[in-house]
DRENNUKOL-285174 format. One record per residue: residue number from 1; residue in three letters; x, y, z of N, C-alpha, C in turn. Coordinates in nm, 3 decimals, decimal comma. Layout:
% residues N
@pos->NUM&code->ALA&n_u->X&n_v->Y&n_w->Z&ca_u->X&ca_v->Y&ca_w->Z&c_u->X&c_v->Y&c_w->Z
...
***
This chain:
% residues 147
@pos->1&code->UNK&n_u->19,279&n_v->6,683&n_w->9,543&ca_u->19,337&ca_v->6,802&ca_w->9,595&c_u->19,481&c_v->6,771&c_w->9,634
@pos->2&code->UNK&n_u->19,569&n_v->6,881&n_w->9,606&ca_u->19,705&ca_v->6,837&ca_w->9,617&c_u->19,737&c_v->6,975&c_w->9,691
@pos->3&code->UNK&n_u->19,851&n_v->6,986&n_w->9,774&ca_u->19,894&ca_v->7,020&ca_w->9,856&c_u->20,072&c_v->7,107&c_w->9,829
@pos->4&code->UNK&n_u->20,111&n_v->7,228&n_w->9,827&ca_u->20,185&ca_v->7,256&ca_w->9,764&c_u->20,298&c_v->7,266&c_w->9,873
@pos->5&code->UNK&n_u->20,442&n_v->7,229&n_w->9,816&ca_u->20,549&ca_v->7,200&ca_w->9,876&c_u->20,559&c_v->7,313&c_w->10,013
@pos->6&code->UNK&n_u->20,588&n_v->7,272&n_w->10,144&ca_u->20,628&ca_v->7,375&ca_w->10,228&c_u->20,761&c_v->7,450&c_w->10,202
@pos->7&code->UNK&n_u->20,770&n_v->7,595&n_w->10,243&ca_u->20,870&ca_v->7,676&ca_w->10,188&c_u->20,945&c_v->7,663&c_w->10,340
@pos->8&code->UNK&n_u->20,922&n_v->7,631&n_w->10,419&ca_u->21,014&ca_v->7,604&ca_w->10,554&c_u->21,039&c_v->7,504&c_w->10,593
@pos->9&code->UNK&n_u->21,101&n_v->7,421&n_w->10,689&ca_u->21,156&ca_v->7,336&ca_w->10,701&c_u->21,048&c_v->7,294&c_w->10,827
@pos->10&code->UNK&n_u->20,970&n_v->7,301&n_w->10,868&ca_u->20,890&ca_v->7,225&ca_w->10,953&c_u->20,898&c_v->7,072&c_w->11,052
@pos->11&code->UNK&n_u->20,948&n_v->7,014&n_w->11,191&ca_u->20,955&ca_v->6,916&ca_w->11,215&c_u->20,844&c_v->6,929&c_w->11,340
@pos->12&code->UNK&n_u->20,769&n_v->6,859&n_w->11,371&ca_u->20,664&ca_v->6,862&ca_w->11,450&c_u->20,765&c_v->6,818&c_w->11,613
@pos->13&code->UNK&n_u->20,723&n_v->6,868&n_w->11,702&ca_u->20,810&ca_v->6,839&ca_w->11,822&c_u->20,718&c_v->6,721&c_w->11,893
@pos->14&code->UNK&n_u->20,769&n_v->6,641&n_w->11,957&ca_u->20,714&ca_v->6,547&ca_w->12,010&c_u->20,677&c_v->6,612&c_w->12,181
@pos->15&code->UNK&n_u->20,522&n_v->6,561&n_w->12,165&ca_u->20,500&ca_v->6,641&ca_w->12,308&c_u->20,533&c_v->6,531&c_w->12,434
@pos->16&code->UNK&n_u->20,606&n_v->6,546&n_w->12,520&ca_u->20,636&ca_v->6,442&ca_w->12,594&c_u->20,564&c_v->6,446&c_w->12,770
@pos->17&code->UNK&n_u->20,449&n_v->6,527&n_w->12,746&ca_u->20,410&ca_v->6,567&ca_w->12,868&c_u->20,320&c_v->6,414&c_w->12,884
@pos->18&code->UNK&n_u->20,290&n_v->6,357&n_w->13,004&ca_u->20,207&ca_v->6,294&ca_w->13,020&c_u->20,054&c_v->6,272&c_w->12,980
@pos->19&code->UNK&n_u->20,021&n_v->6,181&n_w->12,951&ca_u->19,876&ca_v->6,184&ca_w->12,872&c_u->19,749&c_v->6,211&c_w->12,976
@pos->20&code->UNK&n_u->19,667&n_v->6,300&n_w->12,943&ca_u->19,558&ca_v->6,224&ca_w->13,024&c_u->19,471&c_v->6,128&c_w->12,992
@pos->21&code->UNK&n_u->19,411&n_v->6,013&n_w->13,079&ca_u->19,339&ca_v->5,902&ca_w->13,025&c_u->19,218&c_v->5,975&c_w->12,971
@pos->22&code->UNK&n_u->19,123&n_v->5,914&n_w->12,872&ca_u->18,987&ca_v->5,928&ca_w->12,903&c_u->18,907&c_v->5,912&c_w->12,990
@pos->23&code->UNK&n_u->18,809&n_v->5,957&n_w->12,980&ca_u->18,752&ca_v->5,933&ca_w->13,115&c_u->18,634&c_v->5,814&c_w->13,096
@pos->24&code->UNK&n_u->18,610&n_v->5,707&n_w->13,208&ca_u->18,515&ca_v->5,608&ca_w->13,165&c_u->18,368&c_v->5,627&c_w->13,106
@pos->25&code->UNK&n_u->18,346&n_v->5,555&n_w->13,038&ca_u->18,231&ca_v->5,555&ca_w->12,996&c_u->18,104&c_v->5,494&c_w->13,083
@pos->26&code->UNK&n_u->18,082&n_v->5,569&n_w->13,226&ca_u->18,024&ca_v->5,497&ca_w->13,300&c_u->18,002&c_v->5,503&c_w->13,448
@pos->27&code->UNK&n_u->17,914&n_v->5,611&n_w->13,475&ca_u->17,894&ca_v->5,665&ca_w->13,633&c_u->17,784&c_v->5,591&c_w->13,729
@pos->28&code->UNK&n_u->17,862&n_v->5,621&n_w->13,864&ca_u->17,777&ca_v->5,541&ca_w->13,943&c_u->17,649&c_v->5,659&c_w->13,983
@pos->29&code->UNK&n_u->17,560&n_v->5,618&n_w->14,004&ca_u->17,451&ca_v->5,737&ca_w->14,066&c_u->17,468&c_v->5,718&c_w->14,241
@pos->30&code->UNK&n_u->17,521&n_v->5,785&n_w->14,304&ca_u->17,575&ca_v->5,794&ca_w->14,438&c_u->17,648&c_v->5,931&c_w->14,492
@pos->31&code->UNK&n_u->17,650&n_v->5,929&n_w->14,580&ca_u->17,726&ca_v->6,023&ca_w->14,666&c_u->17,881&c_v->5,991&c_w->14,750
@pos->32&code->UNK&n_u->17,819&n_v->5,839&n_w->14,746&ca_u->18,023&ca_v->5,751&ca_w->14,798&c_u->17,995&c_v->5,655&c_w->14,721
@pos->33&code->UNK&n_u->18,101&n_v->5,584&n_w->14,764&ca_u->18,117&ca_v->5,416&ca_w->14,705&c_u->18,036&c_v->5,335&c_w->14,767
@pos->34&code->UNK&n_u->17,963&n_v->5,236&n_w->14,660&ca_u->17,882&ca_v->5,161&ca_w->14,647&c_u->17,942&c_v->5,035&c_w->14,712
@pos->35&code->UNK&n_u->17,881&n_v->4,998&n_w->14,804&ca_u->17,920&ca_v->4,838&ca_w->14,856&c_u->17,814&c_v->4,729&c_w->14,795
@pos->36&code->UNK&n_u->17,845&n_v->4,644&n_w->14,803&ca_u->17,688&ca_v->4,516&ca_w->14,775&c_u->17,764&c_v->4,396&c_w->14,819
@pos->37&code->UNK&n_u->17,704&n_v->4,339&n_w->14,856&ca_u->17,791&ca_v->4,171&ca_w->14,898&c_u->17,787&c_v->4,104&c_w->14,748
@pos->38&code->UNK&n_u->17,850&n_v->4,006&n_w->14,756&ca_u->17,831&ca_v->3,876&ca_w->14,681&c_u->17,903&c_v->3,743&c_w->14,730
@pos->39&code->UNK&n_u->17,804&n_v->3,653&n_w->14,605&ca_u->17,900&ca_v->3,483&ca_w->14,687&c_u->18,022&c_v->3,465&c_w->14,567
@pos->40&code->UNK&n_u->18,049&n_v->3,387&n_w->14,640&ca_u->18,232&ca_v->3,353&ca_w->14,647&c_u->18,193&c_v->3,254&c_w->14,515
@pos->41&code->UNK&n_u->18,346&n_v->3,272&n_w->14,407&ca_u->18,289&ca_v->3,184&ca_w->14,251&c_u->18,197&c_v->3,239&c_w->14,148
@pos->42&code->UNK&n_u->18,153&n_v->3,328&n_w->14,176&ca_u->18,150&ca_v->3,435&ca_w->14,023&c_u->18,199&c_v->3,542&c_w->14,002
@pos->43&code->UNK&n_u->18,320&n_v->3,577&n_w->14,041&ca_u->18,415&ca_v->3,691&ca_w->14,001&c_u->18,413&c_v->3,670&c_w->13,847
@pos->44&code->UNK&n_u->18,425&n_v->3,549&n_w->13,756&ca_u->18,387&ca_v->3,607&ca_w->13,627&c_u->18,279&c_v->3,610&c_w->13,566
@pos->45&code->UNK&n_u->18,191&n_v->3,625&n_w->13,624&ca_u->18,032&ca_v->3,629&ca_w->13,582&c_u->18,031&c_v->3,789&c_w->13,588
@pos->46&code->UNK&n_u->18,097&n_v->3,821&n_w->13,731&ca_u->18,095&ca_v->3,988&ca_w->13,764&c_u->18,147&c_v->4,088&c_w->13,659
@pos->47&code->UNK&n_u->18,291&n_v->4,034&n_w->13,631&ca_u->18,383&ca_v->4,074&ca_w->13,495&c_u->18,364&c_v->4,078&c_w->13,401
@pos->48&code->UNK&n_u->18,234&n_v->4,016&n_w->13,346&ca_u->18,196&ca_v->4,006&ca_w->13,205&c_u->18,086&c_v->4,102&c_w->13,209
@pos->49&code->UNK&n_u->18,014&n_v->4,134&n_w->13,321&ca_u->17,906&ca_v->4,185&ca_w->13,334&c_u->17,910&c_v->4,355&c_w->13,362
@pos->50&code->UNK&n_u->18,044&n_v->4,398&n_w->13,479&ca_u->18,055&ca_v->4,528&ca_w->13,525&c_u->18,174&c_v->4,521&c_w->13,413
@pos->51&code->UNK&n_u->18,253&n_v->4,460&n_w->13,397&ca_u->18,377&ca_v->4,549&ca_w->13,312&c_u->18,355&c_v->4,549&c_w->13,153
@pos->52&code->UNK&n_u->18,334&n_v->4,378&n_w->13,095&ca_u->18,303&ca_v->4,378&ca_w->12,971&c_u->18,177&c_v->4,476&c_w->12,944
@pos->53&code->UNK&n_u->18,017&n_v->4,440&n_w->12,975&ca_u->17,930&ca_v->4,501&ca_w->12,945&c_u->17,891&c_v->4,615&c_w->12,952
@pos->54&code->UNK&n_u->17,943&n_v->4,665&n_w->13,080&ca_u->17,917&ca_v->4,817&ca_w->13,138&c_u->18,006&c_v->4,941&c_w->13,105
@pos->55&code->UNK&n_u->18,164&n_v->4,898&n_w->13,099&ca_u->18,250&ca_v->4,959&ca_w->13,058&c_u->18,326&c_v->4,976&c_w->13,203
@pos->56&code->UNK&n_u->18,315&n_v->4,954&n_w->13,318&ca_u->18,359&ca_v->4,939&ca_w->13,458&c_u->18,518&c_v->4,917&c_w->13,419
@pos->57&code->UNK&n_u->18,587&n_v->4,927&n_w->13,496&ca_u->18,737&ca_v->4,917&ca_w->13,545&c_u->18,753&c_v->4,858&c_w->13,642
@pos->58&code->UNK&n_u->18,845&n_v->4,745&n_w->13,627&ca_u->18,829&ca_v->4,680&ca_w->13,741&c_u->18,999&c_v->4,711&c_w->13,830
@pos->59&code->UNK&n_u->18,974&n_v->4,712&n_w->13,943&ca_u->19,126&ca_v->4,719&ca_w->14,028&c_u->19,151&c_v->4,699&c_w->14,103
@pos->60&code->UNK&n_u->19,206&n_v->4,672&n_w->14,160&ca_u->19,320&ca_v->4,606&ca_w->14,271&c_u->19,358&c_v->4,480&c_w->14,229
@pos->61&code->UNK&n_u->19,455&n_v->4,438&n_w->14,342&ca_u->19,544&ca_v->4,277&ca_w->14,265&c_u->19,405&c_v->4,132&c_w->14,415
@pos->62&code->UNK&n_u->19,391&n_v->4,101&n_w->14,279&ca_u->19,294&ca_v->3,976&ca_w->14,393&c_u->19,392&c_v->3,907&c_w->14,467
@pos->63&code->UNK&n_u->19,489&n_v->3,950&n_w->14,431&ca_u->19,648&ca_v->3,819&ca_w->14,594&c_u->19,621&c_v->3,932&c_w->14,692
@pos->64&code->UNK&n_u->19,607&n_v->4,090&n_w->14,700&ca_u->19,612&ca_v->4,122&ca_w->14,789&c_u->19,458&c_v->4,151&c_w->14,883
@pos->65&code->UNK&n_u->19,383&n_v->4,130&n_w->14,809&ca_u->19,267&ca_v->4,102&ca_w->14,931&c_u->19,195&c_v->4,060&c_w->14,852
@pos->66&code->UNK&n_u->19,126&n_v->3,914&n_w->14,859&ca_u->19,061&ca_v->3,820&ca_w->14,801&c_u->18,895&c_v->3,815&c_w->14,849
@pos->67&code->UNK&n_u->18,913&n_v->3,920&n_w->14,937&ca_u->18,745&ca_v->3,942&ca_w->15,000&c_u->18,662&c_v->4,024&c_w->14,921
@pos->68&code->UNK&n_u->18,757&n_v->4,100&n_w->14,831&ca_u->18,680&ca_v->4,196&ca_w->14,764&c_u->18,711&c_v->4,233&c_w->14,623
@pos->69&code->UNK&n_u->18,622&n_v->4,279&n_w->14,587&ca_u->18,670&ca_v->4,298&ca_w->14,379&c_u->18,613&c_v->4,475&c_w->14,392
@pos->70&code->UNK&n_u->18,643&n_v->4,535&n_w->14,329&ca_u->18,638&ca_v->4,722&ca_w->14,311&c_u->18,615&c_v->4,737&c_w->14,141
@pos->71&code->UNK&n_u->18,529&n_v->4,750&n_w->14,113&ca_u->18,506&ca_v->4,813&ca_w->13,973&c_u->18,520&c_v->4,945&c_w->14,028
@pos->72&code->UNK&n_u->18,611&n_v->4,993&n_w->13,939&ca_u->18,598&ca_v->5,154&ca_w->13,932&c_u->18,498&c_v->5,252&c_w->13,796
@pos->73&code->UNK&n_u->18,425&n_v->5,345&n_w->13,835&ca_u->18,356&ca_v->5,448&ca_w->13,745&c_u->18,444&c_v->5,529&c_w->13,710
@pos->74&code->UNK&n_u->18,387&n_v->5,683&n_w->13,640&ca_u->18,397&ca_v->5,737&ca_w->13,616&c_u->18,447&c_v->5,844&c_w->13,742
@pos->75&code->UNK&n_u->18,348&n_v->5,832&n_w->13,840&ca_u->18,316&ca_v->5,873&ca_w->13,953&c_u->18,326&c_v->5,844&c_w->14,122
@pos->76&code->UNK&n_u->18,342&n_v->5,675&n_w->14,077&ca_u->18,288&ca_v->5,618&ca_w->14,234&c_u->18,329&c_v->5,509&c_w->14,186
@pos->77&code->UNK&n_u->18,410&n_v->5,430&n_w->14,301&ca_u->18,428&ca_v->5,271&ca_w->14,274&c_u->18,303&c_v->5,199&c_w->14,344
@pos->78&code->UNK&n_u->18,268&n_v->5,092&n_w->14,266&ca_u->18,157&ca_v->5,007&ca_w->14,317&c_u->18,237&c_v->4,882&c_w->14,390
@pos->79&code->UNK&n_u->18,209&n_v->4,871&n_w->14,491&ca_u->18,286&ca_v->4,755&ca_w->14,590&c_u->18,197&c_v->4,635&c_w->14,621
@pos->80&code->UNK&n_u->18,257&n_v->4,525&n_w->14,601&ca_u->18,186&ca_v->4,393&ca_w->14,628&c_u->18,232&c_v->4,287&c_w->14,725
@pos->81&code->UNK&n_u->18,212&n_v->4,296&n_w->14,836&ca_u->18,242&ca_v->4,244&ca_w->14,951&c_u->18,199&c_v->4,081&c_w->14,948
@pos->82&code->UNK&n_u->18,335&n_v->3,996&n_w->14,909&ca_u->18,272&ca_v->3,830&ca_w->14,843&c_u->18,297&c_v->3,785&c_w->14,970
@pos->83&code->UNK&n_u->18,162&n_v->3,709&n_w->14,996&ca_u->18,130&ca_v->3,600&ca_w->15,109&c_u->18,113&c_v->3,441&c_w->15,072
@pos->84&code->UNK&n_u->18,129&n_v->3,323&n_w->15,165&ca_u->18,160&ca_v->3,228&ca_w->15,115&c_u->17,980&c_v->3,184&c_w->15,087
@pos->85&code->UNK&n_u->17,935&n_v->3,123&n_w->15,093&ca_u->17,757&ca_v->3,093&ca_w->15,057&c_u->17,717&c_v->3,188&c_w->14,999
@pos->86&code->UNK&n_u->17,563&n_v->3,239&n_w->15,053&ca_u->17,449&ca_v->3,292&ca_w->15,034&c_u->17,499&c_v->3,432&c_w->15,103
@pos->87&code->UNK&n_u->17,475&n_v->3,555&n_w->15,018&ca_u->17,526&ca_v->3,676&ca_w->15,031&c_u->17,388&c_v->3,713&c_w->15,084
@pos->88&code->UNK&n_u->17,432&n_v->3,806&n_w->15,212&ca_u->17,284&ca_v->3,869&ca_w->15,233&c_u->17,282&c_v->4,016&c_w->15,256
@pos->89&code->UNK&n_u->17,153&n_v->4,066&n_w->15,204&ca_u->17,144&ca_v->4,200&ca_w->15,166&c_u->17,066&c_v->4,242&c_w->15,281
@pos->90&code->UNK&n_u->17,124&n_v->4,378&n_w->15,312&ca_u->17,043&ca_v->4,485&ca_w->15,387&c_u->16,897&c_v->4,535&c_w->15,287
@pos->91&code->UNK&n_u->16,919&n_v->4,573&n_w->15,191&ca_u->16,754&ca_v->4,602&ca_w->15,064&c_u->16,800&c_v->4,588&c_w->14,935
@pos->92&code->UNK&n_u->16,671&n_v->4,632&n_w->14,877&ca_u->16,732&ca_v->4,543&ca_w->14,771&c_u->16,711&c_v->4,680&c_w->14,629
@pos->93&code->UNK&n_u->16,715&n_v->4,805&n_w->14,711&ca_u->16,724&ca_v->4,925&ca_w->14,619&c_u->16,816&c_v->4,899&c_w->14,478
@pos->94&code->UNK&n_u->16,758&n_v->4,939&n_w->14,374&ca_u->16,882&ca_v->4,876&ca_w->14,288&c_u->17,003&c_v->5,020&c_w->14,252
@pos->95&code->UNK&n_u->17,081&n_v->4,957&n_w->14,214&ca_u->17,248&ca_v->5,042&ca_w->14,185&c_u->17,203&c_v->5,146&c_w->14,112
@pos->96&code->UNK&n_u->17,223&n_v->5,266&n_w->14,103&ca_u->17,214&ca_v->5,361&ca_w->13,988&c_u->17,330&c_v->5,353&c_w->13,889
@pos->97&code->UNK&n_u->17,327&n_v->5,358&n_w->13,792&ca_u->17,441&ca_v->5,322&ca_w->13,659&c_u->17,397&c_v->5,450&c_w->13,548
@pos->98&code->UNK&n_u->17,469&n_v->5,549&n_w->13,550&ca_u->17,468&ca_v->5,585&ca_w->13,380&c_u->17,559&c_v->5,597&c_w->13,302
@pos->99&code->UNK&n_u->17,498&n_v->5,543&n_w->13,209&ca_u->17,588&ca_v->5,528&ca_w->13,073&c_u->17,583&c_v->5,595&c_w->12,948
@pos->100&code->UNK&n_u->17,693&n_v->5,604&n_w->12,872&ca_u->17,660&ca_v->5,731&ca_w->12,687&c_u->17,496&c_v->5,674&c_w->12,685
@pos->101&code->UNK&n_u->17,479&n_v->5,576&n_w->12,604&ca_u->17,424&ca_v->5,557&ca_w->12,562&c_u->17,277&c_v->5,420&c_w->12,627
@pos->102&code->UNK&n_u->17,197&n_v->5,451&n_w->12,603&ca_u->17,083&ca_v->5,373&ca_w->12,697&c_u->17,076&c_v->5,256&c_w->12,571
@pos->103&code->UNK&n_u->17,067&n_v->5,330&n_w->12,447&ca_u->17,056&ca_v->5,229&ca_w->12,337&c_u->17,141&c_v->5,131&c_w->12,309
@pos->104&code->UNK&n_u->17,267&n_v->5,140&n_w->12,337&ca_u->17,373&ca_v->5,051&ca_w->12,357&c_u->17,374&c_v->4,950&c_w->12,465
@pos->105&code->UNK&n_u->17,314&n_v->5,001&n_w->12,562&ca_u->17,354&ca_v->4,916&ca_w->12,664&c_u->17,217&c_v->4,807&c_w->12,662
@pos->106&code->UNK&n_u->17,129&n_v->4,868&n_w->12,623&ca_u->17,020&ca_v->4,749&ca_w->12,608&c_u->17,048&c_v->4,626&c_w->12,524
@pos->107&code->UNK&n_u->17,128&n_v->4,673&n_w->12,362&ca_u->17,165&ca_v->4,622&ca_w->12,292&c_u->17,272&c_v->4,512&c_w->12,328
@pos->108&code->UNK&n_u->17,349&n_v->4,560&n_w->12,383&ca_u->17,476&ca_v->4,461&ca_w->12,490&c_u->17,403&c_v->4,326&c_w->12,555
@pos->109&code->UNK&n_u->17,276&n_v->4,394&n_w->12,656&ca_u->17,206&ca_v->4,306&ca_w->12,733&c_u->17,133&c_v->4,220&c_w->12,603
@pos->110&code->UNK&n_u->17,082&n_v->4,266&n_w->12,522&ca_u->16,988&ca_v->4,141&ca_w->12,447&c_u->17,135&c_v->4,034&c_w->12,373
@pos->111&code->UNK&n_u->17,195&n_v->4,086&n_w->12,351&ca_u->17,316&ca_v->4,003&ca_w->12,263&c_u->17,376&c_v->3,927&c_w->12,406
@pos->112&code->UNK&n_u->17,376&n_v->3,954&n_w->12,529&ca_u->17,443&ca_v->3,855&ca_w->12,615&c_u->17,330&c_v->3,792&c_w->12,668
@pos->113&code->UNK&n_u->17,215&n_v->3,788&n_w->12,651&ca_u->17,110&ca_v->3,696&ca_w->12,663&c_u->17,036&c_v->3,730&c_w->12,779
@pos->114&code->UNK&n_u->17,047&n_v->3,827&n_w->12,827&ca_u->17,031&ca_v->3,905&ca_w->12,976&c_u->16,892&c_v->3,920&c_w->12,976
@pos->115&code->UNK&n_u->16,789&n_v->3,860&n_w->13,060&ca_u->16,662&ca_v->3,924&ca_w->13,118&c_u->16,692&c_v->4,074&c_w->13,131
@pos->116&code->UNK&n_u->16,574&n_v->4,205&n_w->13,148&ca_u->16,540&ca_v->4,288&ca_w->13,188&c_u->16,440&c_v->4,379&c_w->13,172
@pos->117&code->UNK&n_u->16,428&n_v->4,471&n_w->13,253&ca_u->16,282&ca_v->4,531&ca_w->13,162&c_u->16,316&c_v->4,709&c_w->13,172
@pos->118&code->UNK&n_u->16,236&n_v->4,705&n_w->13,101&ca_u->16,254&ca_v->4,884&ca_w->13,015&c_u->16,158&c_v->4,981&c_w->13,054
@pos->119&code->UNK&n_u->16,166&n_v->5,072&n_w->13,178&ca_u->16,097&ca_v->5,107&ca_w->13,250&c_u->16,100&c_v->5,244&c_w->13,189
@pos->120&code->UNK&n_u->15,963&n_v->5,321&n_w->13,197&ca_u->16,000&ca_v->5,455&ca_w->13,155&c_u->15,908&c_v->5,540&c_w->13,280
@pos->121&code->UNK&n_u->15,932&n_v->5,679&n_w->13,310&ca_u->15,967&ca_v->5,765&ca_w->13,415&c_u->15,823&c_v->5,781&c_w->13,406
@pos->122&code->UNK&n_u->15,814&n_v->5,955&n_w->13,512&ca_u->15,702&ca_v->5,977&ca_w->13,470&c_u->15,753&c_v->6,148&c_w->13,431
@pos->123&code->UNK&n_u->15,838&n_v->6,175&n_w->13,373&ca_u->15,893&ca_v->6,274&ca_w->13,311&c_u->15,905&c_v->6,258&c_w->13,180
@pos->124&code->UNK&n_u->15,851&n_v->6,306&n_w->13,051&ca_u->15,903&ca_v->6,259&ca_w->12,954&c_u->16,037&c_v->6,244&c_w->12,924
@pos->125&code->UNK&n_u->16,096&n_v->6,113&n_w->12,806&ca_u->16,188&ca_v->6,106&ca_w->12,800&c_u->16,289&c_v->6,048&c_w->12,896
@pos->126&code->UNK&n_u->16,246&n_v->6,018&n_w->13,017&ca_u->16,287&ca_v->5,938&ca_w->13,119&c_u->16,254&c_v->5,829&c_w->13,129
@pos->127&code->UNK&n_u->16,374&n_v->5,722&n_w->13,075&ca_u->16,349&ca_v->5,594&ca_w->13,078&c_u->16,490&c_v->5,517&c_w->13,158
@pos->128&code->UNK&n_u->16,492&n_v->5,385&n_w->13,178&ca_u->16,586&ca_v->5,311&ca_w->13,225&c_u->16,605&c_v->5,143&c_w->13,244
@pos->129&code->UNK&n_u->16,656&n_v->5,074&n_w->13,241&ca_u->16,651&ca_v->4,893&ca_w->13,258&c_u->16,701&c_v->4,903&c_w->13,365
@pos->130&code->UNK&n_u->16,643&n_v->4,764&n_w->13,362&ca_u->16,641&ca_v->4,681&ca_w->13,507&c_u->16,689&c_v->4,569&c_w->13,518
@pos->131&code->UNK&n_u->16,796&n_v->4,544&n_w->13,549&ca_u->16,849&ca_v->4,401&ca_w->13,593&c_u->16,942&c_v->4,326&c_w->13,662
@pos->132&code->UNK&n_u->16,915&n_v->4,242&n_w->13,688&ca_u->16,964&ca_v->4,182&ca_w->13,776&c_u->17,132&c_v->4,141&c_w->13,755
@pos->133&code->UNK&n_u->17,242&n_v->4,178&n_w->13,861&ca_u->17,375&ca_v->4,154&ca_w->13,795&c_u->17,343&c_v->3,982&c_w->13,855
@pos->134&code->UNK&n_u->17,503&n_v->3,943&n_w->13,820&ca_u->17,535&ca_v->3,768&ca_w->13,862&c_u->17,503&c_v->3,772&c_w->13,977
@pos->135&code->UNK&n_u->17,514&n_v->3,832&n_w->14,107&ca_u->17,550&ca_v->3,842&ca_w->14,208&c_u->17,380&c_v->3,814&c_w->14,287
@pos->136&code->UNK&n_u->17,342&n_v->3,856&n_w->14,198&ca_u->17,189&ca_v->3,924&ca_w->14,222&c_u->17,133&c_v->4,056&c_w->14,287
@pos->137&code->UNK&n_u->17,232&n_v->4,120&n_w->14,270&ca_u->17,175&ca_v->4,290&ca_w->14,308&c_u->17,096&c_v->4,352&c_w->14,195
@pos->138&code->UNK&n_u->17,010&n_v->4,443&n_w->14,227&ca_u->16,920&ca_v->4,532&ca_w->14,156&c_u->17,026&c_v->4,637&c_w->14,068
@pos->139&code->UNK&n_u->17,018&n_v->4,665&n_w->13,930&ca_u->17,111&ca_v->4,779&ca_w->13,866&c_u->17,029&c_v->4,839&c_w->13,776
@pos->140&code->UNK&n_u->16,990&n_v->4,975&n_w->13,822&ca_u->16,937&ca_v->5,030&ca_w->13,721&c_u->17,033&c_v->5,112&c_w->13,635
@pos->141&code->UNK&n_u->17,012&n_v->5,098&n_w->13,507&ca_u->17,087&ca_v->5,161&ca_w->13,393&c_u->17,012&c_v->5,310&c_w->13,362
@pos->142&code->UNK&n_u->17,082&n_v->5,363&n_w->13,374&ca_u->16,994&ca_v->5,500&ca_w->13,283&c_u->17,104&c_v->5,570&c_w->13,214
@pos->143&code->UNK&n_u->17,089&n_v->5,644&n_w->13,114&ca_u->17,137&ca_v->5,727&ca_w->12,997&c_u->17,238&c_v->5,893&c_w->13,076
@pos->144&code->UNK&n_u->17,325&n_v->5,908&n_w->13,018&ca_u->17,358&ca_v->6,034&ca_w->13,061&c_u->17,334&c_v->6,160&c_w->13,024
@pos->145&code->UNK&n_u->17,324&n_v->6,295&n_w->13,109&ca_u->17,244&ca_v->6,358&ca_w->13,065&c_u->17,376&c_v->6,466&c_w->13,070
@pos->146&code->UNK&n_u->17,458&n_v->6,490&n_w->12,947&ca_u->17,544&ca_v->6,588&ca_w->12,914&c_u->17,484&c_v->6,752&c_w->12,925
@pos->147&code->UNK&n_u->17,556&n_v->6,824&n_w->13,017&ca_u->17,532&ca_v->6,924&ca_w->13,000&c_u->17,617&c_v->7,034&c_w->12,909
***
């Protein structure tokens, strides 16, 4: 298929308005921001796990407060309050996480070698994983439900 010469002179204008980002691939299930402790020396265990695997954003500058790391969502930043030893938890409810795709993210977890298990609801069609981040907090993954 060929395309026949334009009879006007046509130059496309460059739009110079600011972009908007996309939006992440990746909500917290919450109402505020998520705190959880962790120990001090796996900030890249965390990074490979909330930003590489999950699709998380990570932010702030670690020179300016070294106590804490902030993955940001879609929705809600998840905050990790690093302690020097043994991090201790108030319970051990796990994180709500949803993501595009449930099938992907399982897929992620078997290719990074990740324990977990594949729990399904008692709603049909309601399913979700289970596992454990570096840190050792509870994260349940579940699928998003586009309206």
């Amino acid at each position: 298929m060929e395309l026949e010469e334009s009879t006007i002179d046509f130059r496309p204008e460059i739009d110079r308005r600011a972009k908007v980002p996309e939006p992440l691939p990746v909500r917290l299930v919450a109402v505020n921001h998520v705190r959880l402790p962790a120990s001090a020396g796996i900030e890249p265990e965390l990074d490979r796990f909330y930003a590489g695997l999950l699709g998380f954003e990570r932010h702030g500058d670690e020179g300016v407060d070294s106590h804490r790391i902030i993955y940001h969502a879609e929705n809600l930043d998840l905050v990790f309050h690093v302690v020097e030893g043994l991090a201790r938890r108030e319970d051990f409810r796990p994180v709500g996480i949803e993501v595009i795709s449930l099938a992907e993210a399982e897929l992620k977890l078997i290719q990074a070698e990740l324990e977990y298990t594949r729990q399904r609801g008692l709603v049909p069609g309601q399913e979700s994983l289970l596992v454990l981040d570096p840190a050792g907090n509870w994260v349940e993954i579940v699928e998003m439900r586009l309206i």
